[in-house]
SESEKOL-573305 format. One line per 3 residues: number of its first residue (from 1); for each residue x, y, z of C-alpha. Coordinates in Angstrom, 2 decimals, decimal comma, always signed. Each point is the difference from the previous one (the first is absolute). Layout:
BEGIN
NUM	X:Y:Z ~ ...
END
This chain:
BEGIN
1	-87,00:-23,61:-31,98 ~ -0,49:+3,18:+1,02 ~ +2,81:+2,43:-0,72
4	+0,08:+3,79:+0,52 ~ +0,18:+0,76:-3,42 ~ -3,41:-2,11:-0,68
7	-1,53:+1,68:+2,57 ~ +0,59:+3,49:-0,37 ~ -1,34:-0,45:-3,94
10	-2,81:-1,67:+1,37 ~ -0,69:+3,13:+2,27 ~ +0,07:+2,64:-2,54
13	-2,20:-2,49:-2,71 ~ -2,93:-0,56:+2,81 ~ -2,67:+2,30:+0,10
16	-2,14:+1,56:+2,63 ~ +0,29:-1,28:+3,99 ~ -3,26:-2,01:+0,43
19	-2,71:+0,97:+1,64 ~ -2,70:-0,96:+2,10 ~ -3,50:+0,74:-1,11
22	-2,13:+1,35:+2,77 ~ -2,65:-1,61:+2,37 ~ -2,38:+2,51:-1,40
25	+0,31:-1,78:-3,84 ~ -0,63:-3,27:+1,03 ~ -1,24:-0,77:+3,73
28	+0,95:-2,46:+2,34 ~ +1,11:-2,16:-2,85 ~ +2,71:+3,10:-1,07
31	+3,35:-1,05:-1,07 ~ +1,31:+1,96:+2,45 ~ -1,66:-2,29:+2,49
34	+2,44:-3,09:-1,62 ~ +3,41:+0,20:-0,38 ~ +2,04:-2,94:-0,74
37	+3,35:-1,35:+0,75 ~ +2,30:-2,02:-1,20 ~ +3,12:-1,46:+2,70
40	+2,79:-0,83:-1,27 ~ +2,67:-2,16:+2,67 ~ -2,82:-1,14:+1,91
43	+1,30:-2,85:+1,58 ~ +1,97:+2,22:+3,29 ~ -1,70:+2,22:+1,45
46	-2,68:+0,40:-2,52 ~ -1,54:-3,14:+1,64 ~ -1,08:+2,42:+3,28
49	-0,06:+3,37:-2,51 ~ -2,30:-0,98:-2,90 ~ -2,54:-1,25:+2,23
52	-0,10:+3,87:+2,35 ~ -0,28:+1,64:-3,77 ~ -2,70:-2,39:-0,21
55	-1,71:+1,00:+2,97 ~ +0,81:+3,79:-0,65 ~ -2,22:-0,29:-3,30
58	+2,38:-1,01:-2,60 ~ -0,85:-2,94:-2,79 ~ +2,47:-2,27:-0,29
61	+0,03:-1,16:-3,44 ~ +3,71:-1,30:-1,09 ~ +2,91:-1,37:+1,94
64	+3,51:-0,10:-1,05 ~ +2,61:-2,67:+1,67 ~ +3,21:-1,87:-0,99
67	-0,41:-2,36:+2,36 ~ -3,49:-1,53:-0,35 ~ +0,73:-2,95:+2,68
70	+0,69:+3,19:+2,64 ~ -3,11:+2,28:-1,20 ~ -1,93:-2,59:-0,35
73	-1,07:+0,57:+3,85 ~ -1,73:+3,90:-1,89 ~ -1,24:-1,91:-3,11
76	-2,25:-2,07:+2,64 ~ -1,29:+3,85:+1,33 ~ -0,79:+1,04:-3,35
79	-1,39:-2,74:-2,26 ~ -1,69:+2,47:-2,85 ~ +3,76:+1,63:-0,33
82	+1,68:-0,66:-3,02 ~ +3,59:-1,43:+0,43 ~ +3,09:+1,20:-1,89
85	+3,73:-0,96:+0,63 ~ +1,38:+3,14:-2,27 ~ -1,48:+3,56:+1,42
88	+0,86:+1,18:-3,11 ~ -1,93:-2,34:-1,88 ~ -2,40:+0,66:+2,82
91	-0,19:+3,95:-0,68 ~ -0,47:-0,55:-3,58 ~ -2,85:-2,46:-0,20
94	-1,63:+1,45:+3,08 ~ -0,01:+3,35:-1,49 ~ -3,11:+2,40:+0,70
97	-1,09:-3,07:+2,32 ~ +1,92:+1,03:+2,85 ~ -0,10:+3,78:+1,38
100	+2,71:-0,57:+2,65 ~ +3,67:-2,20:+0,48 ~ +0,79:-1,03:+2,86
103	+4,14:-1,05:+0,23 ~ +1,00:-2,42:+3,29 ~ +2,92:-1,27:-1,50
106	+3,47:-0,60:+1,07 ~ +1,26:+3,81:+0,63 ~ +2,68:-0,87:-3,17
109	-2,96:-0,06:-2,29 ~ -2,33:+2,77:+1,14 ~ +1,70:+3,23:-2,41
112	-0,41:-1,86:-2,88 ~ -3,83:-1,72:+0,47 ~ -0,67:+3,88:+1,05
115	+1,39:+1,59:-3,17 ~ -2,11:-2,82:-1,68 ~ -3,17:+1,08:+1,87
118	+0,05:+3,35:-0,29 ~ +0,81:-0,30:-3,69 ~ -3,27:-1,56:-0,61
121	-1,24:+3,21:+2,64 ~ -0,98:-2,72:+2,59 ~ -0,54:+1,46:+3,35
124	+2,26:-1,52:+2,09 ~ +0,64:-1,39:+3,56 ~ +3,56:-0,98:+0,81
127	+1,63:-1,69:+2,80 ~ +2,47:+1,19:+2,26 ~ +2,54:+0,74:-1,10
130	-0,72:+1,74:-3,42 ~ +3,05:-0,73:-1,09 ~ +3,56:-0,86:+1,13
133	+1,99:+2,70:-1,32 ~ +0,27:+3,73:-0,65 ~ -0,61:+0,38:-3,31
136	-2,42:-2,28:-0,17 ~ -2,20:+2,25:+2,19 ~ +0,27:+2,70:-1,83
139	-1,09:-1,38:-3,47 ~ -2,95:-2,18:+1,77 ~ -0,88:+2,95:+1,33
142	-0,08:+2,86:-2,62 ~ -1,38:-2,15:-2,37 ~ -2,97:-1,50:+2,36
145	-0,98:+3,91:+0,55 ~ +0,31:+0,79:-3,73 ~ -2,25:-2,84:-1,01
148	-2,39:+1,44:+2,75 ~ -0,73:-3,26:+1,91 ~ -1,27:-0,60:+2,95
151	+3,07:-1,74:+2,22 ~ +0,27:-1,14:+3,44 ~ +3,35:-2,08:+1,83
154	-1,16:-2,24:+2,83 ~ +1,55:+1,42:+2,72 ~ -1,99:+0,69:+3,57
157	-2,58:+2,57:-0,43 ~ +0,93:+3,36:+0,99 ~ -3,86:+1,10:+0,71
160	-0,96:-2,28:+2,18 ~ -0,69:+0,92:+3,30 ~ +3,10:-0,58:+2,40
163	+1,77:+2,03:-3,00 ~ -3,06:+3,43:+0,23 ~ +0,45:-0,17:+3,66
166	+4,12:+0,19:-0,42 ~ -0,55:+2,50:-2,34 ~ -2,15:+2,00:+2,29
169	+2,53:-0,30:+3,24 ~ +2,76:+1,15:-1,92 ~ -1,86:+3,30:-1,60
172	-1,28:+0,62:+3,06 ~ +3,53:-0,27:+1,63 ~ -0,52:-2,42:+2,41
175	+3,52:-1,19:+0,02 ~ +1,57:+3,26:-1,90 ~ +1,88:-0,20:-2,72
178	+1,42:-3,32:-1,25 ~ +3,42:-0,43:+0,11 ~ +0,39:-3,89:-0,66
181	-1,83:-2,80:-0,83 ~ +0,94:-3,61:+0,74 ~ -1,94:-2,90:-2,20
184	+1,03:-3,57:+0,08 ~ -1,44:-3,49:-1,04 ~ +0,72:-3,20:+0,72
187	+0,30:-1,16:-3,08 ~ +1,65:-1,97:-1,92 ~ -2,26:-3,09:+0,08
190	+1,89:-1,07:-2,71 ~ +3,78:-1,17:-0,27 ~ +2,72:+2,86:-0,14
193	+3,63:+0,40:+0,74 ~ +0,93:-2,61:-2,85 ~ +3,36:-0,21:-1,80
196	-0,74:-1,69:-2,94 ~ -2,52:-0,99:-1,81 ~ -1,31:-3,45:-0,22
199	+3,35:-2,34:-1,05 ~ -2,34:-3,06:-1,03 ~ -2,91:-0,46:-2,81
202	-3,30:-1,61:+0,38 ~ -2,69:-0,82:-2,41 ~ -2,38:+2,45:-1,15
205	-3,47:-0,33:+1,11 ~ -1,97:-1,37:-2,91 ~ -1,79:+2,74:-1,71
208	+2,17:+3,03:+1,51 ~ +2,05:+2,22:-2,31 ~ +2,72:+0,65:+2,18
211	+1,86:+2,39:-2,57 ~ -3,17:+1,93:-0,17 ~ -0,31:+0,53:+4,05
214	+3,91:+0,85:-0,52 ~ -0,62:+2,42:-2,77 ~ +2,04:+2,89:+0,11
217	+2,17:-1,10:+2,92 ~ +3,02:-1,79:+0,63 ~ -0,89:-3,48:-1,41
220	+1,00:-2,52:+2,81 ~ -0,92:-3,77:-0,49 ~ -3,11:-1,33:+1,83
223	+0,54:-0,65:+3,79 ~ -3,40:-1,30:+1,80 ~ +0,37:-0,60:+3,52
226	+3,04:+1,01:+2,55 ~ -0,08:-3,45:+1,73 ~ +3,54:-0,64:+1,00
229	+1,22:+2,41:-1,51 ~ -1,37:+2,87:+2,14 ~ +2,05:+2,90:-0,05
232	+0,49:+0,20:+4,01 ~ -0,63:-2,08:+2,56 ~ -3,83:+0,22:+1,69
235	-0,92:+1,48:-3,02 ~ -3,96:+1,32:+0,83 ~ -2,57:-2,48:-1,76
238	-2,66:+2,75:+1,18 ~ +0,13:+1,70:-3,47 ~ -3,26:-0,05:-1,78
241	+1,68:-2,68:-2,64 ~ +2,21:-1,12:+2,62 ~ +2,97:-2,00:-1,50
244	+0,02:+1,87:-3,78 ~ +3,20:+0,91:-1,41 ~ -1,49:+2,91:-2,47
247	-3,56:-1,31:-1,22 ~ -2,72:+0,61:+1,56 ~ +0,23:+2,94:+2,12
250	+3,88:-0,15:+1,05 ~ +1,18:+2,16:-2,55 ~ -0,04:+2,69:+2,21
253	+3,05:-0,42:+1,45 ~ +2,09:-0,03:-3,19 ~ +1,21:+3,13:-1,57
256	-0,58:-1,35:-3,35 ~ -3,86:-0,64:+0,76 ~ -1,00:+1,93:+2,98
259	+0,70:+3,45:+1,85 ~ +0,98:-1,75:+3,78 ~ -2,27:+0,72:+3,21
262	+0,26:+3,56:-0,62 ~ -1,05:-0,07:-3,31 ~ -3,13:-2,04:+1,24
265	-0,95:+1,57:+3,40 ~ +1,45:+3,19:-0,62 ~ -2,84:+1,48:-2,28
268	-2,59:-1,37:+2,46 ~ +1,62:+2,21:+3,02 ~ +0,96:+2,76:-2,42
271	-3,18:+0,58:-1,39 ~ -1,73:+1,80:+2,89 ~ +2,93:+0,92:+1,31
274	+0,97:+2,25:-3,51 ~ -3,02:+1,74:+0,53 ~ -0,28:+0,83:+3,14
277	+3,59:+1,51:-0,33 ~ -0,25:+1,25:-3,46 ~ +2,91:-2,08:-0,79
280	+1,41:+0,14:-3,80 ~ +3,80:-1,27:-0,15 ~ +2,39:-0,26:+2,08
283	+3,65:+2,13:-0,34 ~ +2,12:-2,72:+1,96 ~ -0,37:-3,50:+0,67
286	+2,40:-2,32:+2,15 ~ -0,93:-3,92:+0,85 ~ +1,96:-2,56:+2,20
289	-1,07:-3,64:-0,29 ~ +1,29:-3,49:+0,39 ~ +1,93:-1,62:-2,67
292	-0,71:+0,90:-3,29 ~ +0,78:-2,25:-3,23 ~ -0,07:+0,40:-3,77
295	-3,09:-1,51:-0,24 ~ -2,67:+0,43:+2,95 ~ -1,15:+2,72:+2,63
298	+1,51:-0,30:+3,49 ~ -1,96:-1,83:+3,07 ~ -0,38:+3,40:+1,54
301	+0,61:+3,51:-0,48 ~ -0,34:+3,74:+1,32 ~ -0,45:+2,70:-2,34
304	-0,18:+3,92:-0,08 ~ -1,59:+2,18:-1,57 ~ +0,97:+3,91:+0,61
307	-2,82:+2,55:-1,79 ~ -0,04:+3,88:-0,55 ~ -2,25:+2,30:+1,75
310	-2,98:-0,03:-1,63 ~ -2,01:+3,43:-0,12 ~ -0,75:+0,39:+4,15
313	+1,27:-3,46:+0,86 ~ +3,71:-0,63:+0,76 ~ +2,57:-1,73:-0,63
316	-1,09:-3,43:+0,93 ~ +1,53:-3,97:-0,18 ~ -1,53:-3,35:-0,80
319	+1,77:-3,44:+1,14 ~ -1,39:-3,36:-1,53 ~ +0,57:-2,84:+2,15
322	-0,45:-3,81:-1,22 ~ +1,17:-3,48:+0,40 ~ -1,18:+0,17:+4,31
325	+1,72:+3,69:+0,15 ~ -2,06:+2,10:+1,95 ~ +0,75:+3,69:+1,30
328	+0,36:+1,33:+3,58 ~ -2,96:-0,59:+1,99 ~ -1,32:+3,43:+1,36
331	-0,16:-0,56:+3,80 ~ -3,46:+1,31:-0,09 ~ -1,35:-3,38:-1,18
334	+1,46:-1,71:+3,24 ~ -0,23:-3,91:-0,48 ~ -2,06:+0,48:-2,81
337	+1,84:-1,75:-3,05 ~ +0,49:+1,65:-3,48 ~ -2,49:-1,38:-2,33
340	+1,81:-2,43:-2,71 ~ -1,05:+3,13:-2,70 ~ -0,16:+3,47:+0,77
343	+0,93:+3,46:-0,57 ~ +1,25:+2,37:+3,44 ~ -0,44:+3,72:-1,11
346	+2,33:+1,81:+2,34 ~ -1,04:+3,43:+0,48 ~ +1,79:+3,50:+1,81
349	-2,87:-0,69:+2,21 ~ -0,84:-4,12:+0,40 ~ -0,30:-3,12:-1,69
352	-2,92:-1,57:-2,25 ~ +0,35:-3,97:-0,70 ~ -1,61:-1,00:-2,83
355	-0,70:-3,78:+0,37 ~ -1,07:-2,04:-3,21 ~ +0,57:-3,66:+1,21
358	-3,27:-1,02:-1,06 ~ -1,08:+2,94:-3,27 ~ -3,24:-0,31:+0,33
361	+0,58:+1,24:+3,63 ~ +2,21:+2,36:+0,14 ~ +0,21:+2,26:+3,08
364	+1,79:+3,25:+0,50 ~ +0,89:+0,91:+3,82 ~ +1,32:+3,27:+1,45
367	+2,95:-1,68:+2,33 ~ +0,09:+2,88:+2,67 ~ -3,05:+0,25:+2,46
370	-0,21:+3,63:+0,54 ~ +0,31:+0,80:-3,88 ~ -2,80:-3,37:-0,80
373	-2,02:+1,76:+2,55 ~ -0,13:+3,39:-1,41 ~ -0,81:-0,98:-3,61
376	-2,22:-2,89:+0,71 ~ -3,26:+2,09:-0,84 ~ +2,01:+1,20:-3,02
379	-2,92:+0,44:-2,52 ~ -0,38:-2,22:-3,53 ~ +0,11:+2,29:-2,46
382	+1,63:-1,85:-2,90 ~ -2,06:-2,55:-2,38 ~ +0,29:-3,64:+0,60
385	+0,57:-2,05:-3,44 ~ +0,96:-3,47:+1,13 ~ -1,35:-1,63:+2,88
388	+1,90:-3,30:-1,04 ~ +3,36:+0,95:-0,98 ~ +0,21:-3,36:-2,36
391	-3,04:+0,18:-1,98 ~ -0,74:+3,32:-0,03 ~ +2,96:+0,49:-2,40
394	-1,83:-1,56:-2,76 ~ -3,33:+1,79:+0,84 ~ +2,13:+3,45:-0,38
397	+1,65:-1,66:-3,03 ~ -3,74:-1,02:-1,60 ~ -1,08:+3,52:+0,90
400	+2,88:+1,36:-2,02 ~ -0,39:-2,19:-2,91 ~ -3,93:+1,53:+0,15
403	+1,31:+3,47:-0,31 ~ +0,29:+0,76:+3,35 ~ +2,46:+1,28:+2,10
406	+3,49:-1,02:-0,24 ~ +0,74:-3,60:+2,07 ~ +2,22:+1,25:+3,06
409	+3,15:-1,89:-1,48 ~ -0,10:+0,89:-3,30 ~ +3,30:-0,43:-1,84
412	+0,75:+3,94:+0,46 ~ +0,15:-0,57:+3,54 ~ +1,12:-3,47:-0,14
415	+3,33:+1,30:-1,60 ~ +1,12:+1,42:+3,22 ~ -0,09:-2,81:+1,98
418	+0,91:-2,29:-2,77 ~ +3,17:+1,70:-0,26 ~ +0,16:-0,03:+3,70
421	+0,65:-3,66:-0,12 ~ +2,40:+0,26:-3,43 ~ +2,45:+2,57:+1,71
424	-0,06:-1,70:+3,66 ~ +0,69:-3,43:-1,59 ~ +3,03:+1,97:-2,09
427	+1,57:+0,72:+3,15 ~ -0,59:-3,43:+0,88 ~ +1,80:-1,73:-2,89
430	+3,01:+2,25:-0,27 ~ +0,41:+0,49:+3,58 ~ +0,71:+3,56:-0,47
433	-1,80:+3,27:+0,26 ~ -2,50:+1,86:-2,54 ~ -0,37:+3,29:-0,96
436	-3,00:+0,53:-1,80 ~ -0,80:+2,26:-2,76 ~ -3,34:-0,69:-1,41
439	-0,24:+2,81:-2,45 ~ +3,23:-1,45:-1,49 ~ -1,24:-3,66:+1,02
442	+3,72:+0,00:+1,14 ~ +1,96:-1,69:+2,82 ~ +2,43:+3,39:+0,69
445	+2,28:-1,23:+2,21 ~ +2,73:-2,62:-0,59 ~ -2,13:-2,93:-0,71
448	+0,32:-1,41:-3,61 ~ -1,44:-3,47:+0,92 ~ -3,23:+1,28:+1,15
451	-0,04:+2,91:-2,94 ~ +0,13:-3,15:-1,93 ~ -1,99:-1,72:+1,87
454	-3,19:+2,53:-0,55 ~ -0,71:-1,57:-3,17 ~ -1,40:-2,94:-1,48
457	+2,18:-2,71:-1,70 ~ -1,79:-2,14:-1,89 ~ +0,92:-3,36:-1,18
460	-1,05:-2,94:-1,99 ~ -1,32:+2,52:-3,27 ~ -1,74:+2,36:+2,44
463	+0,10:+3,49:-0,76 ~ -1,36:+3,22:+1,52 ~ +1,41:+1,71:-3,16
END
């Protein structure tokens, strides 16, 4: 188990950050032209994200999984992997074997399989979220950019090219300056707006260590399938595990396991949209939502996010949207629907809708005529990284872990819009406002549950220190 205490000793007893010998030393058959990677929670999403890292350039050489029956399905992909059940057993027999970590496990387990990575000075790629709370963050964080790793969180790329061309309307002040943004999803896919959690046992899958996938989490007894008991009536089936109560992929929902729609989606909207706004934190955040409980995220909710001026830019505010919220349509897009994900930048001047229903193809549309008409010769000037906004990820995530440039959501960045998601889905749980002090990493307003609520609490023996 890795604690905080373990790791920080760890830290200062390692030696030099690795490097990567040059081209020039060896050829084509350089190190630098293999690095290695070890996943660990493969079984999720890892099934469609191990095989783009693949295809990027990586070498998949060891795969990690509690639930062999479920990864089984990314075993099949990767025959020559080794298997482990234990990523810590996994990190220490693997050792100089594996360059790189990659963590897609349940969001309740991806601080401490980080702190274990980058305590062996693993570069590291992290699903979204990095982690579900506050504090969290901020030790994942400093500690990935002391070990001087190469790190990357799988949200949307912000370089690809519906992203450049945003970023070149709004410098070129196309629709003036920002004043609000409006993002929304239609997630969940997943259950939400439960009141309890599962009030029946079933057996455990032979094979799966359900205390381990529990870890340090609110141990609740095994629950497989929803089946009668569905928590509300026409309950969607159209989740990708359909009819799960937490294992696989329904975890999300709970705030024991998961971070809710916004935690989820958010990062994905928030990642281009941070940096085309130079967003950091937000000063004030308010949410209204349906019902919440003690245990789950709500079916829907509305969030917002109020921000300082930044240098130039104004004030400005960001409203999430989830759960089949959407914001006003501008009557500049007529009949035309609002895409099922997006981002409207309103401006002092117009309105830009960024539409990323299908990522690989997203678009980015000037909504008034006269002003789409004016800057439609607008000139390219800024560099084009991604031209798939999936797999490019990992090939700016391979080039980092070469020495190059840093991947576009590194965990510096990643920070911002991790804690994004932490401080809208505080307003969400204690259904009150949040002031924000991030110097302090301080809730300043009246708000002791979601002070509280900005750190971990680990259970079961788990410890951040």
């Amino acid at each position: 188990m890795t604690t905080r205490k373990r790791f920080i000793g760890g830290m200062l007893a390692a030696g030099a950050v690795p490097t990567i010998v040059p081209h020039s030393v060896f050829g084509k058959n350089a190190p630098s032209n293999r690095v290695t990677v070890g996943g660990i929670g493969v079984g999720g999403i890892g099934n469609a994200q191990l095989p783009q890292m693949k295809k990027a350039g990586f070498e998949v050489v060891a795969l990690c999984d509690l639930d062999w029956q479920y990864a089984e399905r990314v075993f099949k992909k990767f025959p020559q992997a080794r298997k482990y059940k234990d990523y810590e057993e996994m990190l220490r027999l693997e050792g100089d074997k594996v360059d790189a970590v990659y963590c897609g496990c349940p969001d309740h387990w991806h601080t401490l399989v980080c702190l274990a990575a980058i305590a062996k000075k693993k570069h590291l790629c992290c699903v979204k979220p990095l982690t579900r709370f506050v504090d969290e963050c901020r030790l994942v964080v400093s500690a990935a950019r002391a070990a001087g790793i190469a790190t990357q969180v799988t949200a949307n790329s912000n370089c690809d090219e519906a992203s450049m061309r945003l970023y070149e309307y709004l410098n070129a002040g196309a629709i003036g300056d920002v004043v609000e943004a409006h993002a929304w999803s239609r997630r969940p896919v997943w259950p939400q707006g439960m009141v309890s959690y599962a009030d029946w046992e079933d057996p455990i899958p032979e094979g799966f260590n359900w205390k381990k996938w529990i870890g340090p989490a609110k141990y609740v007894p095994f629950a497989a399938k929803w089946g009668k008991h569905a928590p509300y009536e026409k309950m969607s089936k159209e989740a990708w595990c359909g009819d799960a109560v937490y294992h696989p992929f329904n975890f999300r929902g709970w705030f024991e396991y998961g971070a809710g729609a916004l935690g989820d989606m958010g990062c994905h909207r928030a990642n281009t949209l941070y940096k085309a706004l130079d967003l950091k934190w937000p000063t004030h955040v308010e949410a209204s939502c349906s019902r919440v409980s003690e245990v789950a995220f709500p079916l829907a909710s509305m969030v917002t996010f109020d921000y300082p001026a930044r240098g130039t830019k104004p004030e400005c505010r960001v409203i999430w949207y989830d759960g089949g919220l959407l914001p006003p349509k501008p009557k500049a897009m007529g009949a035309t629907p609002l895409p099922q994900e997006g981002v409207l930048y309103v401006g002092t001047k117009g309105t830009i809708l960024f539409s990323s229903q299908k990522p690989a193809e997203a678009t980015v549309t000037i909504l008034e005529p006269a002003r789409a008409a004016q800057f439609a010769n607008l000139p390219r000037t800024l560099p084009r990284r991604n031209p798939d906004m999936f797999r490019e990820i990992f090939v700016e995530w391979l080039e980092a872990c070469k020495g190059g440039a840093p991947a576009s959501c590194n965990f510096d960045f990643a920070q911002y819009i991790t804690e994004f998601t932490h401080l809208g889905n505080l307003a969400i749980r204690t259904a009150k406002p949040i002031d924000f002090d991030p110097v302090a990493m301080k809730i300043t307003n009246d708000n002791a549950a979601a002070n509280k609520l900005l750190h971990a609490s680990y259970e079961n023996g788990y410890t951040l220190g």
